[in-house]
C-alpha positions in Angstrom: 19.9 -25.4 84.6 23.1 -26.7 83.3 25.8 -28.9 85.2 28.2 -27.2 87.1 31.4 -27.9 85.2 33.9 -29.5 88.1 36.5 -27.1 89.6 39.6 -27.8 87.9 42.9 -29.1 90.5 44.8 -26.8 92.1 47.8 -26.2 90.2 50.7 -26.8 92.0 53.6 -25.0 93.2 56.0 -25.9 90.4 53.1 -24.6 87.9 53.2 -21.2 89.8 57.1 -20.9 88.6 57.7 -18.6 85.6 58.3 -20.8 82.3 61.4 -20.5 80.4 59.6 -21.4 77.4 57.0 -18.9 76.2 55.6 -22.3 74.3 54.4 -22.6 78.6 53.2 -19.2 79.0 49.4 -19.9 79.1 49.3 -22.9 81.1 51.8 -20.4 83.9 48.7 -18.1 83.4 46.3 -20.3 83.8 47.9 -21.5 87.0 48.1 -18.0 88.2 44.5 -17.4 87.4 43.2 -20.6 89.2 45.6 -20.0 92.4 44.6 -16.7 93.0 40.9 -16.9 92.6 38.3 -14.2 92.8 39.3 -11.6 95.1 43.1 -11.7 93.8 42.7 -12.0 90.4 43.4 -8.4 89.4 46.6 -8.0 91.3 47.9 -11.3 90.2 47.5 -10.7 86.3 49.0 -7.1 86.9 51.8 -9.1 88.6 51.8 -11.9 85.9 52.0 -8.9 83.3 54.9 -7.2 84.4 56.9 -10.5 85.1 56.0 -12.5 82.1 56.3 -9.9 79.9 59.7 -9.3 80.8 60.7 -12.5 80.0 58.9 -12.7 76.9 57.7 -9.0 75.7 54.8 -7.4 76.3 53.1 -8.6 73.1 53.7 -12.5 73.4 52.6 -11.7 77.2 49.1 -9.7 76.2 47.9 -12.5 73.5 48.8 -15.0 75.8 46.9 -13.2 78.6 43.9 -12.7 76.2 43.5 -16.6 75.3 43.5 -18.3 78.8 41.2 -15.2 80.0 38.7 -16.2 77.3 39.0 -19.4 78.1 38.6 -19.2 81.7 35.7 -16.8 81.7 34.3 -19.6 79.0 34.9 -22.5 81.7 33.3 -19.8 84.8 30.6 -19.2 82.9 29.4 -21.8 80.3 26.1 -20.5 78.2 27.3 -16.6 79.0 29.7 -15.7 76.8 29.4 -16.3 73.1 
């Protein structure tokens, strides 16, 4: 059986702050991902949606969504996903 991989920190209350710079928006994501955890997670990306992507469009906000979700799943779930 594989290593674990080690929990990531916790992000910190500034990370939690929308960015002004969309070249940010993943790592806010991210952030949001990892604070809200499992039982959370849907209504905080549905929340991270409609804020983000007024501030940067819906399609800057859905790509960005898309690469820190693969990512994270990825990181959750090492030898699952291909």
């Amino acid at each position: 059986m594989p290593a674990t991989p080690e929990e990531p920190p916790a992000p910190t209350g500034h990370a939690l702050d929308l960015p002004a710079d969309q070249n940010d928006l993943e790592a806010w994501i991210i952030a949001v991902v990892r604070a809200a955890g499992p039982h959370r997670l849907d209504r905080a990306l549905a929340a991270a949606e409609t804020v983000a992507g007024e501030r940067f469009g819906e399609q800057a906000t859905v790509t960005a969504m898309r690469r820190v979700l693969t990512v994270e799943l990825v990181r959750q779930h090492p030898g699952h996903v291909s």
